[in-house]
C-alpha positions as semicolon CSV with decimal commas, in nm:
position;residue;x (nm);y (nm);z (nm)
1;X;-1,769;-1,346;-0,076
2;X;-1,565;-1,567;0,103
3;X;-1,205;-1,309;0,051
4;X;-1,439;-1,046;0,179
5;X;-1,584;-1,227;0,522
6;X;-1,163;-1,423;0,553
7;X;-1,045;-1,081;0,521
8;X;-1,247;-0,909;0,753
9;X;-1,220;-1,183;0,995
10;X;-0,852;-1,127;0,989
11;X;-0,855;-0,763;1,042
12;X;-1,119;-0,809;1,352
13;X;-0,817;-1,059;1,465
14;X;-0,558;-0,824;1,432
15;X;-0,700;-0,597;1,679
16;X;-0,977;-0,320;1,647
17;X;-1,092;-0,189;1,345
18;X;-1,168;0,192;1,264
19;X;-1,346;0,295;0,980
20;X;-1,181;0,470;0,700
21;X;-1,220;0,827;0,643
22;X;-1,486;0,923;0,419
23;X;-1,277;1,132;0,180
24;X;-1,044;0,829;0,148
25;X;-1,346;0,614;0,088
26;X;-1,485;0,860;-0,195
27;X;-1,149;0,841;-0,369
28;X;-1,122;0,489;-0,360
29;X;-1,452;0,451;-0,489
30;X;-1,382;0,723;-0,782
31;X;-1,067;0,516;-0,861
32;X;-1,254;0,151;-0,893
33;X;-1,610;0,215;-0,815
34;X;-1,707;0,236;-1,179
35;X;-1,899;0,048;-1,428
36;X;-1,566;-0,020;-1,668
37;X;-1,408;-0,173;-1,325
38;X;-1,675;-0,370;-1,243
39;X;-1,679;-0,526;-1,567
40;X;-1,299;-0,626;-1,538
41;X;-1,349;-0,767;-1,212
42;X;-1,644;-0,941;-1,313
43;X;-1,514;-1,105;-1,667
44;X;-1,238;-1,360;-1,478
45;X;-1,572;-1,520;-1,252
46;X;-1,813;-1,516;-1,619
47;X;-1,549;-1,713;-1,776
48;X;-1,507;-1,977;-1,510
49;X;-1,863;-2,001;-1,429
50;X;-1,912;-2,053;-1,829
51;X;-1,655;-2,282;-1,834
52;X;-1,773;-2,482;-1,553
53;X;-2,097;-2,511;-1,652
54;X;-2,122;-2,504;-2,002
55;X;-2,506;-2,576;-2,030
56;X;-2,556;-2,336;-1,824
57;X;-2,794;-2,159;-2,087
58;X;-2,941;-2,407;-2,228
């Protein structure tokens, strides 16, 4: 969360933002919008939230 707000508070900094274009959007979304990528983006937090907290479960 905090790259997502940092980066979006430097693009409103840079000067006005426009929205992308929706077919753009849909392809980006197509290319890492699915479940498989999700799970690859996900695994590197799991394993330092696991590692952090290893009683986590218990």
């Amino acid at each position: 969360m905090d790259n997502a707000a940092r980066t979006q508070l430097l693009a409103e900094a840079a000067g006005a933002t426009k929205p992308i274009p929706h077919e753009v959007a849909k392809l980006t979304a197509g290319q890492v919008g699915t479940h498989k990528g999700g799970c690859f983006s996900f695994q590197p937090l799991w394993d330092w939230i696991t590692a952090e907290e290893p009683d986590l479960f218990n």
